[in-house]
FIKOLZA-1660 file (N, C-alpha, C; in steps of 0.1 Angstrom, whole numbers, plus 5000, padded with zeros to 4 digits):
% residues 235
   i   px   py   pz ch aa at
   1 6772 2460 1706  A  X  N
   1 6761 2457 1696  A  X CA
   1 6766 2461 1682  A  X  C
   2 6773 2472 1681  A  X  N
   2 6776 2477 1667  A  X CA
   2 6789 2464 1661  A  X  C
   3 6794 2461 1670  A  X  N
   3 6802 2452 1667  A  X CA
   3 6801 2441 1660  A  X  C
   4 6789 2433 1665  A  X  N
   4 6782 2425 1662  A  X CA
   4 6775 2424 1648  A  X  C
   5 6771 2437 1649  A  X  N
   5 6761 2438 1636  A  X CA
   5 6772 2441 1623  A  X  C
   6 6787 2442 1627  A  X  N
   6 6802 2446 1615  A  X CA
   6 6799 2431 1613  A  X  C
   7 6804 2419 1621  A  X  N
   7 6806 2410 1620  A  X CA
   7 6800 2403 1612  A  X  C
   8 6784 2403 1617  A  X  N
   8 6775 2397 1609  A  X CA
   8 6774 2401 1591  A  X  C
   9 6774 2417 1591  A  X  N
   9 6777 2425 1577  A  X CA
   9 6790 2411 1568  A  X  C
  10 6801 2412 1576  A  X  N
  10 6812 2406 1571  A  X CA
  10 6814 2394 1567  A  X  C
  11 6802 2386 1575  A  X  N
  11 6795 2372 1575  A  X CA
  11 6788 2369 1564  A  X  C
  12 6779 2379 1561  A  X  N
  12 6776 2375 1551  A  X CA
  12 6777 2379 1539  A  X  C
  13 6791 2392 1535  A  X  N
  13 6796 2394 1526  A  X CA
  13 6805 2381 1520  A  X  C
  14 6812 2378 1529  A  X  N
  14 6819 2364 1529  A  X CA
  14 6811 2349 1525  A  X  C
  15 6795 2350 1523  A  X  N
  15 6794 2337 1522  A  X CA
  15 6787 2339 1510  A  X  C
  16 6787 2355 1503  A  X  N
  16 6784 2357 1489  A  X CA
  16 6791 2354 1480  A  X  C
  17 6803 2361 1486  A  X  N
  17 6816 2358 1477  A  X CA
  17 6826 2347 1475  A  X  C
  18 6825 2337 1485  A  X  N
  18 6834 2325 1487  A  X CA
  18 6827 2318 1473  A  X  C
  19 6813 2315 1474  A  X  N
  19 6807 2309 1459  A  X CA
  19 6813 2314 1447  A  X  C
  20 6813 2326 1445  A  X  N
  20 6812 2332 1432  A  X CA
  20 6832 2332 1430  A  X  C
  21 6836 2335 1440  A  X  N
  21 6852 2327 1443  A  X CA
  21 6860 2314 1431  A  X  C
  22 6852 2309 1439  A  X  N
  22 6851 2297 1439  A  X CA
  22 6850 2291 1419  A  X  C
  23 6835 2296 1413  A  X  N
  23 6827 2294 1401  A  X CA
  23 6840 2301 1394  A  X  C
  24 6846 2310 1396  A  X  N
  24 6855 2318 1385  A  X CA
  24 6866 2313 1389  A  X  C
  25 6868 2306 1398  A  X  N
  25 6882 2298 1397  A  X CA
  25 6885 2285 1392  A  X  C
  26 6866 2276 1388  A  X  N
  26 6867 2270 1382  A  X CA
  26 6867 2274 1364  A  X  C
  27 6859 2284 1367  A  X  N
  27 6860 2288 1350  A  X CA
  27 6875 2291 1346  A  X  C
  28 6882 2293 1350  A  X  N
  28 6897 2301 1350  A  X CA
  28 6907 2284 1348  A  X  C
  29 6902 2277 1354  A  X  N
  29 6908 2264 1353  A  X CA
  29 6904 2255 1337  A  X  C
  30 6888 2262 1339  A  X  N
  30 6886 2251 1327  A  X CA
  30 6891 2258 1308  A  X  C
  31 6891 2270 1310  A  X  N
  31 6900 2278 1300  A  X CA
  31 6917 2276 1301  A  X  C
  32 6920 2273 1309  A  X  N
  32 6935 2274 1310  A  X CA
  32 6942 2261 1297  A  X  C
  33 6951 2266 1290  A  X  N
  33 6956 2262 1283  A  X CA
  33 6971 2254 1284  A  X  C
  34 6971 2239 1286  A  X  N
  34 6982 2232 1289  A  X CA
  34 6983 2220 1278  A  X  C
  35 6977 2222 1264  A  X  N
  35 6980 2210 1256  A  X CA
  35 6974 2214 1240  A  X  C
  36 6972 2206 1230  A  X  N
  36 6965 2209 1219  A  X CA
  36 6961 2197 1210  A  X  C
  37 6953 2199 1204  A  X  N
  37 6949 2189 1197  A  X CA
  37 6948 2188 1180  A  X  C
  38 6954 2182 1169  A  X  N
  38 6957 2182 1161  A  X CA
  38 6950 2168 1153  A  X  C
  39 6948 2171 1138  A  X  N
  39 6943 2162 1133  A  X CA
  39 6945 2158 1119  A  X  C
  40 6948 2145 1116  A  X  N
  40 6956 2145 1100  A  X CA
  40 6939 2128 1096  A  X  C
  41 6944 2136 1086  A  X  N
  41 6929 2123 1075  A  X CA
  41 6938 2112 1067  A  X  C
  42 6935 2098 1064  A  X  N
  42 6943 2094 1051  A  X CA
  42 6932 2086 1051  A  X  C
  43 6931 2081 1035  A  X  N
  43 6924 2075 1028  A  X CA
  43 6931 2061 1026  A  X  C
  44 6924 2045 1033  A  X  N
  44 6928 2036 1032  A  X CA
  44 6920 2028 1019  A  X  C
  45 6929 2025 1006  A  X  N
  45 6925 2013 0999  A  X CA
  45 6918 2021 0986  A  X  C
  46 6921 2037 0986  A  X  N
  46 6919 2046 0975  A  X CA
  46 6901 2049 0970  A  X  C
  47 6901 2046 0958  A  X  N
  47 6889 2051 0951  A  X CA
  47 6883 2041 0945  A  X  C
  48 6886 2028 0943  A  X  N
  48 6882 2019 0939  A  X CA
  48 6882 2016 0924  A  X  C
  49 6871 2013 0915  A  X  N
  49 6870 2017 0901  A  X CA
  49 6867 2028 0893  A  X  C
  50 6869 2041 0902  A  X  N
  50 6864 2055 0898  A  X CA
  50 6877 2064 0899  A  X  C
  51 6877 2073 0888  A  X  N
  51 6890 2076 0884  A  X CA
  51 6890 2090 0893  A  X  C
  52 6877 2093 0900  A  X  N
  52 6874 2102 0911  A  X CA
  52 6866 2101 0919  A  X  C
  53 6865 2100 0927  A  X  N
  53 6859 2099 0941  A  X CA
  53 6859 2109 0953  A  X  C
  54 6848 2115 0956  A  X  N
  54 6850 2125 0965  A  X CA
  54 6839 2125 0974  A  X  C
  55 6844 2129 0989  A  X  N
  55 6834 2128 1003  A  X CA
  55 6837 2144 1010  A  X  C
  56 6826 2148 1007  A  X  N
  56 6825 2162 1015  A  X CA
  56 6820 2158 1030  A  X  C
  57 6825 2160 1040  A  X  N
  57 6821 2159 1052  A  X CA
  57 6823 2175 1063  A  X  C
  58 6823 2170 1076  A  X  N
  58 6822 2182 1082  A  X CA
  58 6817 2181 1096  A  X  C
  59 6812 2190 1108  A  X  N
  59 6813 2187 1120  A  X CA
  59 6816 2173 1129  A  X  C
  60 6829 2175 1123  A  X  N
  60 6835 2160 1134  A  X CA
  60 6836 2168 1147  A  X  C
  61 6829 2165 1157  A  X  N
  61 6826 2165 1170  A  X CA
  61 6833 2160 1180  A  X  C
  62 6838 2166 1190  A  X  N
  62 6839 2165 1204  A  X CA
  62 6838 2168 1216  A  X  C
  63 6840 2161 1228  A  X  N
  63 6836 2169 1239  A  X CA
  63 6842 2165 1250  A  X  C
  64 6846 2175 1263  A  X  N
  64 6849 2161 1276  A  X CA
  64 6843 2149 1280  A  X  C
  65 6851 2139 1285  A  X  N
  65 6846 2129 1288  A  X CA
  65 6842 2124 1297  A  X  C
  66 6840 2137 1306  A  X  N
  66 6830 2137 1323  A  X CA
  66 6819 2139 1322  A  X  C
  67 6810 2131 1322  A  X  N
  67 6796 2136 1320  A  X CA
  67 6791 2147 1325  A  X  C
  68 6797 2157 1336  A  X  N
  68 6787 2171 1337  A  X CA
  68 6791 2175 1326  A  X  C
  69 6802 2172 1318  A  X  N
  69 6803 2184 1306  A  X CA
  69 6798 2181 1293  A  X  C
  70 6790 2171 1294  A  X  N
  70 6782 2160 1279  A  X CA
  70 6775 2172 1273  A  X  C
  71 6775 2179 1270  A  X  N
  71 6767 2194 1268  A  X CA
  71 6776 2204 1260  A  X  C
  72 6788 2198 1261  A  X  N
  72 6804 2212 1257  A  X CA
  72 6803 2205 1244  A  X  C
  73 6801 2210 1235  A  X  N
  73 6801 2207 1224  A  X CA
  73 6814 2210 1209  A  X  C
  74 6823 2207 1211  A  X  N
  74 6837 2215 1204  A  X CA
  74 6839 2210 1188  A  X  C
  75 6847 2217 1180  A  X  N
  75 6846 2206 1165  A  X CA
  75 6858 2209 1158  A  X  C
  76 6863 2192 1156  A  X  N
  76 6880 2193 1151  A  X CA
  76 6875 2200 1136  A  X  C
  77 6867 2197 1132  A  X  N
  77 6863 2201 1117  A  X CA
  77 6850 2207 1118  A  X  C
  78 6855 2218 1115  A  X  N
  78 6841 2231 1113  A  X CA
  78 6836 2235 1102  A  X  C
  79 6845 2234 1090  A  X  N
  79 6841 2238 1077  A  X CA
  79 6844 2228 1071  A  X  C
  80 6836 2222 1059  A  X  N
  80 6835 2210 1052  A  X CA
  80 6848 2209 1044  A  X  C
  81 6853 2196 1043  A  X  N
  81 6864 2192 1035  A  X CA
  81 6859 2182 1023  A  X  C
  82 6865 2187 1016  A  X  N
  82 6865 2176 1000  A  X CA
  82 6874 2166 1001  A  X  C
  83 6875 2154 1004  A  X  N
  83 6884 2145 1004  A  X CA
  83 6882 2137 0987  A  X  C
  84 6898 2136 0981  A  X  N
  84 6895 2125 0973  A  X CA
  84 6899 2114 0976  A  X  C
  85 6891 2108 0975  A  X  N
  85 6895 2095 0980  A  X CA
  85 6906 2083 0971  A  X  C
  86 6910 2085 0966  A  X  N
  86 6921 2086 0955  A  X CA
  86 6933 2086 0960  A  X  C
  87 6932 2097 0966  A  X  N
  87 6948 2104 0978  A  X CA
  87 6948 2096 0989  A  X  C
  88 6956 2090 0989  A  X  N
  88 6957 2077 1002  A  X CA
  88 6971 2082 1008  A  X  C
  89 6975 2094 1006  A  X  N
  89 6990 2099 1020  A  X CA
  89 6984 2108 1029  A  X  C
  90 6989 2107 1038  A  X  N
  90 6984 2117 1053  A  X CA
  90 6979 2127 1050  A  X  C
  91 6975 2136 1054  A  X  N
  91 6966 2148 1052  A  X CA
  91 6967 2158 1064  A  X  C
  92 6971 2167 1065  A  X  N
  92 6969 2175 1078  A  X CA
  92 6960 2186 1080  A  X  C
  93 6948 2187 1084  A  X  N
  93 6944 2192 1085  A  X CA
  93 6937 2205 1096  A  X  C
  94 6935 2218 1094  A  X  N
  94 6928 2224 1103  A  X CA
  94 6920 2221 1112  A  X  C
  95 6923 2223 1127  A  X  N
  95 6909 2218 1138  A  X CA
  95 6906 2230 1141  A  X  C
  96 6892 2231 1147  A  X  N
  96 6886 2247 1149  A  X CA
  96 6892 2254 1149  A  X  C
  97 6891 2264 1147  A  X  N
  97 6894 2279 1145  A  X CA
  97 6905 2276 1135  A  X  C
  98 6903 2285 1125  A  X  N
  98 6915 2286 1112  A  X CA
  98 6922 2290 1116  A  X  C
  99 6936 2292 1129  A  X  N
  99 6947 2299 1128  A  X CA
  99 6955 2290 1129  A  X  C
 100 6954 2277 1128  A  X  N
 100 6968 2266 1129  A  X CA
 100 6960 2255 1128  A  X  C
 101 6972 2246 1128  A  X  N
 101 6967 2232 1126  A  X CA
 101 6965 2225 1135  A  X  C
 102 6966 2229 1149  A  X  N
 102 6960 2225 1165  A  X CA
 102 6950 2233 1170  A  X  C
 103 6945 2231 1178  A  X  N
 103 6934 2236 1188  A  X CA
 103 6944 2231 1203  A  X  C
 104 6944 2245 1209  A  X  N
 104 6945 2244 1222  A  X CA
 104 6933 2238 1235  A  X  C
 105 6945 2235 1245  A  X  N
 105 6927 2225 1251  A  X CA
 105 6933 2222 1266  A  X  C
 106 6924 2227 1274  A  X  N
 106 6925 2225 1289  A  X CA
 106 6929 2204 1287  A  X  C
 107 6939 2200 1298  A  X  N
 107 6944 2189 1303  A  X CA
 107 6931 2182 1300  A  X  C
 108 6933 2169 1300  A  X  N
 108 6920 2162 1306  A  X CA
 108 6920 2152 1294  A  X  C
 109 6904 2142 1297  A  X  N
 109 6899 2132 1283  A  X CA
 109 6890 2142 1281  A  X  C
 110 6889 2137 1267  A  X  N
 110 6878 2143 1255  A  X CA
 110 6876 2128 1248  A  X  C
 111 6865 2132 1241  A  X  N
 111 6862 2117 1230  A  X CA
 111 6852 2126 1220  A  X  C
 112 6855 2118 1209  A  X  N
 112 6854 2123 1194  A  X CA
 112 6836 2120 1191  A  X  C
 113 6827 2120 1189  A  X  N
 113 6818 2114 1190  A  X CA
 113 6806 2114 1180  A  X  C
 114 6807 2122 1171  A  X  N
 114 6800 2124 1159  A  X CA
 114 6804 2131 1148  A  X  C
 115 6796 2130 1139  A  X  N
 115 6806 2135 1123  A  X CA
 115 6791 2136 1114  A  X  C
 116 6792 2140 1105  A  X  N
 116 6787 2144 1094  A  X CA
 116 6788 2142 1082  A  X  C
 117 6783 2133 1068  A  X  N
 117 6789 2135 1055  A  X CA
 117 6780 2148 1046  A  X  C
 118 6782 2155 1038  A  X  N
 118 6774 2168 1035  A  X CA
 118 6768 2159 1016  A  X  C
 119 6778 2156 1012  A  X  N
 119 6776 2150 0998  A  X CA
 119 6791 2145 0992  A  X  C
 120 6788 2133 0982  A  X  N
 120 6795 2132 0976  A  X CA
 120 6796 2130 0958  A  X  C
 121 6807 2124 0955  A  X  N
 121 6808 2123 0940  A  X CA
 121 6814 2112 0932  A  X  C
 122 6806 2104 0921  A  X  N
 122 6813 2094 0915  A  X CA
 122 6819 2099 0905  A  X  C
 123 6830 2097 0896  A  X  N
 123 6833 2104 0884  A  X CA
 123 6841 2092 0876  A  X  C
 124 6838 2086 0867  A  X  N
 124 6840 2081 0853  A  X CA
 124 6847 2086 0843  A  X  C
 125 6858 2084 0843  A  X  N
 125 6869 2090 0827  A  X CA
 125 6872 2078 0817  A  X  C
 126 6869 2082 0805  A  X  N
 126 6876 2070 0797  A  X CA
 126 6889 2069 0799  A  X  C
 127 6891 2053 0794  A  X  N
 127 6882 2041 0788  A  X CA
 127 6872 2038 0803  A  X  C
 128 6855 2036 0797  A  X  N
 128 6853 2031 0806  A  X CA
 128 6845 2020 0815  A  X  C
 129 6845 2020 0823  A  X  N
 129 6848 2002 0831  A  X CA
 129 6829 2000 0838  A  X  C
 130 6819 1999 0831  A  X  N
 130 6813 1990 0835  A  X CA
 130 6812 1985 0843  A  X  C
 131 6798 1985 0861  A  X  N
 131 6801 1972 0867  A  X CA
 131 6786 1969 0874  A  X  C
 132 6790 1964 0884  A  X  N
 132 6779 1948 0891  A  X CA
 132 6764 1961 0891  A  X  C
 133 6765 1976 0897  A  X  N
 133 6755 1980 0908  A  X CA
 133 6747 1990 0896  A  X  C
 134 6738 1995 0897  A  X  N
 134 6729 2004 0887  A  X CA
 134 6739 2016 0888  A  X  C
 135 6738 2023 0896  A  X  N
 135 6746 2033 0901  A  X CA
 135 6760 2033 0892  A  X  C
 136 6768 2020 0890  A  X  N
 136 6779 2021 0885  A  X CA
 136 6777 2024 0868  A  X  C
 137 6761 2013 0863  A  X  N
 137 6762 2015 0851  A  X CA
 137 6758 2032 0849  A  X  C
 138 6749 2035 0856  A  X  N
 138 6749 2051 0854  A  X CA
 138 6757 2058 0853  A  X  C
 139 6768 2055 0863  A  X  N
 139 6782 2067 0860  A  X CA
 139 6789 2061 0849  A  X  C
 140 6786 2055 0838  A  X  N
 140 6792 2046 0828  A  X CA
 140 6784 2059 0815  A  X  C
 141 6787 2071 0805  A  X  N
 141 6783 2073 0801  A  X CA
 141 6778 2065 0786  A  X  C
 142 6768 2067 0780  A  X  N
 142 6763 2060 0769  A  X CA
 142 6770 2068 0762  A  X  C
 143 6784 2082 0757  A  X  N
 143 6788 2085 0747  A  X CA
 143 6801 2082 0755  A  X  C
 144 6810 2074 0749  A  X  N
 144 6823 2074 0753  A  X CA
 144 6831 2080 0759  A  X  C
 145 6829 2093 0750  A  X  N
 145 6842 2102 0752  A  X CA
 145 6839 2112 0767  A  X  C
 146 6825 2112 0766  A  X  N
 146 6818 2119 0780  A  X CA
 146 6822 2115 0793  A  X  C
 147 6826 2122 0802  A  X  N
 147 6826 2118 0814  A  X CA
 147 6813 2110 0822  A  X  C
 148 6810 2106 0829  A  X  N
 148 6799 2099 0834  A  X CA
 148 6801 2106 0851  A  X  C
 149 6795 2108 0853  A  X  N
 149 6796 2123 0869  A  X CA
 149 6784 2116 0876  A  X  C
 150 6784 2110 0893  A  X  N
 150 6769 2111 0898  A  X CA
 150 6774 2118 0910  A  X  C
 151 6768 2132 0914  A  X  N
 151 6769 2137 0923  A  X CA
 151 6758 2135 0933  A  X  C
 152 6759 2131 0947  A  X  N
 152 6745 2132 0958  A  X CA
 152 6744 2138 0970  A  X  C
 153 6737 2149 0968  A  X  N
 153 6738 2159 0987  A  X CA
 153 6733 2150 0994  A  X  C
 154 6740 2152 1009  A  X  N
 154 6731 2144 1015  A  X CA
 154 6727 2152 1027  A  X  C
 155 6713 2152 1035  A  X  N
 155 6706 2159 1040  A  X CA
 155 6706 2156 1054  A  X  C
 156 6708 2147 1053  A  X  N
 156 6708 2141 1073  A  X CA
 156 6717 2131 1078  A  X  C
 157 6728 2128 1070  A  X  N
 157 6738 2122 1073  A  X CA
 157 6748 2120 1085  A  X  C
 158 6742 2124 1096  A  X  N
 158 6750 2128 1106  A  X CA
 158 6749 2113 1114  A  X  C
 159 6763 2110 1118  A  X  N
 159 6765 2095 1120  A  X CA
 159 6774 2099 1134  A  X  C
 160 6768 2089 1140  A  X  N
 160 6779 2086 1160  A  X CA
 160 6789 2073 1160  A  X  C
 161 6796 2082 1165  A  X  N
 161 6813 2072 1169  A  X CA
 161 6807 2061 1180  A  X  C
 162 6805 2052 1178  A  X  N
 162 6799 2040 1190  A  X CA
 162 6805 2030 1197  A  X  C
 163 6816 2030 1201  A  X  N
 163 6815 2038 1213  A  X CA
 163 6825 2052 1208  A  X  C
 164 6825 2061 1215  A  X  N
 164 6829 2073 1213  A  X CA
 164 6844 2074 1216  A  X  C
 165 6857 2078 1205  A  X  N
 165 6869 2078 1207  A  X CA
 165 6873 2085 1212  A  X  C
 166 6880 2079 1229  A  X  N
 166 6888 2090 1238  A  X CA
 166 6900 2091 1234  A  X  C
 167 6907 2103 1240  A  X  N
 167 6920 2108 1240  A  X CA
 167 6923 2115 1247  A  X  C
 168 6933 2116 1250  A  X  N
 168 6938 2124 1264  A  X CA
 168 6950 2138 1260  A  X  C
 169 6945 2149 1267  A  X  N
 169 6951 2162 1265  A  X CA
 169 6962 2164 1277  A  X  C
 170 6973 2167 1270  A  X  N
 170 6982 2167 1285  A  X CA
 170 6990 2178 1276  A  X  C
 171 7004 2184 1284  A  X  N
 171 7014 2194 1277  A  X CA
 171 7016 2186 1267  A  X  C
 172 7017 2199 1255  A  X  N
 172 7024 2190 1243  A  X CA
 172 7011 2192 1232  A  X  C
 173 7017 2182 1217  A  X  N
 173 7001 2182 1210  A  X CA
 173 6998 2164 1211  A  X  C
 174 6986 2161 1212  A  X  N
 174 6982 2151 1211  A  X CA
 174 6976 2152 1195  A  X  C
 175 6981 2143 1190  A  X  N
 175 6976 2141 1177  A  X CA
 175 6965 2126 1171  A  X  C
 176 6961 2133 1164  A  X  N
 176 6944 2120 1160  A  X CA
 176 6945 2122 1146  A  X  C
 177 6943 2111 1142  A  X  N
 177 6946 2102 1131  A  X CA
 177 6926 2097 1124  A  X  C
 178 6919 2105 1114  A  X  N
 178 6911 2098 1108  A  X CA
 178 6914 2088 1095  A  X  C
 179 6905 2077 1096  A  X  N
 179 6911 2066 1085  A  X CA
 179 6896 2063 1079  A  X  C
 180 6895 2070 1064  A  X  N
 180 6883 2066 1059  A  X CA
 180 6886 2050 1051  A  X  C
 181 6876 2038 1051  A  X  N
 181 6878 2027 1040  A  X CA
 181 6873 2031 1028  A  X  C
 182 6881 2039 1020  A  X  N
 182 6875 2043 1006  A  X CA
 182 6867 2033 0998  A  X  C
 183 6870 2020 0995  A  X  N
 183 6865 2012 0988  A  X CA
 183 6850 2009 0994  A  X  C
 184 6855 2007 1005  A  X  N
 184 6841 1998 1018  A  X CA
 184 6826 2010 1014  A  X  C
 185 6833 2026 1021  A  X  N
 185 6823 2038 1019  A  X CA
 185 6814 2037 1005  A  X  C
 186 6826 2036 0996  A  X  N
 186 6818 2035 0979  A  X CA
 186 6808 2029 0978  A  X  C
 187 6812 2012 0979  A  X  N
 187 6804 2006 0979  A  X CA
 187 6794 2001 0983  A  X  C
 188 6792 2008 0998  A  X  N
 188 6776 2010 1009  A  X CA
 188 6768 2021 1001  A  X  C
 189 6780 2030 0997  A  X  N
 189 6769 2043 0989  A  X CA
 189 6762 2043 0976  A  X  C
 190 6769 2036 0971  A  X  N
 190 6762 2027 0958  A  X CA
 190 6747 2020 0958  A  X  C
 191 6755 2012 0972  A  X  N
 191 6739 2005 0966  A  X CA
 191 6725 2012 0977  A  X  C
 192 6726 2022 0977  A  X  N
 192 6717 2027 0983  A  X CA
 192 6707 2035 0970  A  X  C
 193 6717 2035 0957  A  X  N
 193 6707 2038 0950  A  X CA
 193 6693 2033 0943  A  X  C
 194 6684 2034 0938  A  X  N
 194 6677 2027 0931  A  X CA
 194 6675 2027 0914  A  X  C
 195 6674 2017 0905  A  X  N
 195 6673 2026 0896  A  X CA
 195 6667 2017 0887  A  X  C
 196 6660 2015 0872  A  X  N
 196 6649 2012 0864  A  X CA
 196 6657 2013 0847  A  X  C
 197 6655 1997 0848  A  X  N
 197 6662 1996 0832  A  X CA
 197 6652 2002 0821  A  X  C
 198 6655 2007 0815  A  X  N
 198 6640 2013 0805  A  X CA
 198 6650 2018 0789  A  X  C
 199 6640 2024 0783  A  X  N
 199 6643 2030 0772  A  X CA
 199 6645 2046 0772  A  X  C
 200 6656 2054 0770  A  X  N
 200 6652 2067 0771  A  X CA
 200 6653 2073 0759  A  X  C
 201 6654 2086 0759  A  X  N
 201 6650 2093 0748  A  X CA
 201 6660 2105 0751  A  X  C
 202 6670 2107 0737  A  X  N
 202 6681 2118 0743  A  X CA
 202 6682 2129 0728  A  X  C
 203 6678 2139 0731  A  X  N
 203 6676 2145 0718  A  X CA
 203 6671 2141 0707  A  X  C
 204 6661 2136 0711  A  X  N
 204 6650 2129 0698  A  X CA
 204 6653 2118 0694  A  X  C
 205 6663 2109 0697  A  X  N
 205 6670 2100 0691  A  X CA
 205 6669 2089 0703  A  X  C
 206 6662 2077 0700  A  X  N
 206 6660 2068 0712  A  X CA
 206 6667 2055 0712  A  X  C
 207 6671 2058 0728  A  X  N
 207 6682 2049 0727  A  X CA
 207 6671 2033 0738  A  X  C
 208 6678 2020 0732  A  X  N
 208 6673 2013 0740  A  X CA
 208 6681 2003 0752  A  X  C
 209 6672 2001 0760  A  X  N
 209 6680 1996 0768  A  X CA
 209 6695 1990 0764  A  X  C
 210 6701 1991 0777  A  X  N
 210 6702 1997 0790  A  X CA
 210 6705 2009 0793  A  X  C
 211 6692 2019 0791  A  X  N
 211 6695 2034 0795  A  X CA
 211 6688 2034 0817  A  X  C
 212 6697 2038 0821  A  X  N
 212 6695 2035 0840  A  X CA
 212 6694 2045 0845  A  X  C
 213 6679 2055 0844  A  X  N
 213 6677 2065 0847  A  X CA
 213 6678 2059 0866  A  X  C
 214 6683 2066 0876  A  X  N
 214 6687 2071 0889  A  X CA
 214 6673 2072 0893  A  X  C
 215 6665 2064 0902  A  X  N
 215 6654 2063 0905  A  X CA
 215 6651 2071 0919  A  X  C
 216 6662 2066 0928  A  X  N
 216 6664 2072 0937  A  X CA
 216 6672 2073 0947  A  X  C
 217 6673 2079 0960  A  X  N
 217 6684 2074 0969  A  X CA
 217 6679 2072 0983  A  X  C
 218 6685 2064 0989  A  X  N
 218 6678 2065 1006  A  X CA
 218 6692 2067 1011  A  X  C
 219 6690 2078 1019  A  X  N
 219 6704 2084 1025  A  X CA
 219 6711 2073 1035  A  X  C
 220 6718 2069 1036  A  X  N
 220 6724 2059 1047  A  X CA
 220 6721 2059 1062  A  X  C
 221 6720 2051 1070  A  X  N
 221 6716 2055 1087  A  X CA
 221 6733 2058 1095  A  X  C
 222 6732 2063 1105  A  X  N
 222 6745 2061 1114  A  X CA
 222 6753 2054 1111  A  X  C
 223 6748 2037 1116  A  X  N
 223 6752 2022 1118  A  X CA
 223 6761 2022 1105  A  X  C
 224 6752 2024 1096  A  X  N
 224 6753 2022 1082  A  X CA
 224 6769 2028 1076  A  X  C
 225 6774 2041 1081  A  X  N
 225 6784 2048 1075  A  X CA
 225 6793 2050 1089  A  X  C
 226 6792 2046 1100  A  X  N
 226 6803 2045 1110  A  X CA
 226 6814 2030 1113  A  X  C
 227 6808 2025 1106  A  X  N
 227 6819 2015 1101  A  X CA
 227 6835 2016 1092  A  X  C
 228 6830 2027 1083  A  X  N
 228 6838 2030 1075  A  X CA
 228 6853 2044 1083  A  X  C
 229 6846 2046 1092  A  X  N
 229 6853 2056 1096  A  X CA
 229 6862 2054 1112  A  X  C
 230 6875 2055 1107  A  X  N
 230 6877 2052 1121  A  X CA
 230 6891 2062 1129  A  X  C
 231 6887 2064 1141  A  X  N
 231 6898 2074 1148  A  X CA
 231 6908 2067 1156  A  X  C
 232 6922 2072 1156  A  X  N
 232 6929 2067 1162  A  X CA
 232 6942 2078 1168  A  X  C
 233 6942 2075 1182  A  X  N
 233 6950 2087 1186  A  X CA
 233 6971 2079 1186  A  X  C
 234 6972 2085 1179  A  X  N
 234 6991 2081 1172  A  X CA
 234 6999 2092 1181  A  X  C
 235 6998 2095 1194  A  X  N
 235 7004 2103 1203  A  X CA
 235 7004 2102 1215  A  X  C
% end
């Protein structure tokens, strides 16, 4: 009888621990490091008619590409970057965690799947160039010598990769390639301004049309700014 009752003890010490076994030998697997992932930006087709142009962005997003793990939430870009869009050669940049220019990463697919723009900047230097959109005539100063500057935060800009860019982690670094259309981006972001030809008044001194007070802005949708952005894995 005592025998019995060891056995059974042992029985079901054994059918406690085989699970929990088991759970930490997948966790142990899914931490284990056999690859890395790395990420360079360039700017296709520059800044357009703006002698500066800049896009602050930020949580470029990824995750595995097995649905139980649709939930793992990882980010090649954690802290916002100032891109000018101006600079059209490679760029290499930090992926999570600041200590190198890779992120190490359990084997397997991943896909890229969301991004963020935080704000950007138009900037006007003489001589200067006049054009089609309100927005442009605004960054066009009425004193020459002035720079003409439109800067716009943007509050909810967070746009999805549709369909979502996979890549595959194996030994080695897999490297990903973002490619903004500088021209294309501008010019969607332009005309989302609104703005009201009128007369203003600048130090007591009144100027008449065309003074283009910035009426307003409607921040862009998804659809609207994921066109412009595109990932490509060059590894």
């Amino acid at each position: 009888m005592g025998l019995w009752k060891t056995s059974l003890r042992i029985a079901m010490v054994l059918a406690i621990l085989v699970p929990a076994l088991a759970a930490c030998s997948d966790t142990q697997v899914i931490r284990t490091t056999t690859g890395a992932v790395s990420l360079s930006i360039q700017v296709v087709g520059g800044s357009g008619r703006y002698d500066v142009a800049t896009l602050q962005f930020t949580a470029l997003q990824y995750r595995p590409a097995d649905p139980q793990f649709a939930d793992m939430r990882m980010g090649l870009v954690t802290a916002p970057i100032n891109l000018d869009l101006s600079r059209t050669d490679v760029i290499q940049v930090l992926v999570g965690l600041p200590t190198g220019n890779s992120q190490p990463l359990t084997a397997g697919d991943y896909e890229v799947f969301q991004a963020k723009l935080v704000q950007f900047s138009f900037l006007d230097e003489a001589p200067l160039m006049p054009g089609a959109t309100c927005v442009q005539q605004v960054a066009t100063p009425l004193v020459a010598l002035d720079p003409g500057n439109v800067t716009q935060p943007l509050a909810n800009a967070l746009f999805d990769f549709d369909p979502p860019v996979r890549f595959t982690i194996g030994p080695g670094t897999t490297q990903l390639r973002l490619l903004i259309d500088g021209p294309g981006i501008i010019d969607m972001l332009e005309r989302q301004f609104a703005c009201q030809f009128t007369t203003c008044n600048f130090s007591g001194a009144t100027v008449p049309p065309p003074c283009i007070p910035l009426q307003g802005f409607t921040e862009p949708s998804s659809s609207q700014i994921e066109p412009f952005f595109t990932i490509e894995s060059i590894s």
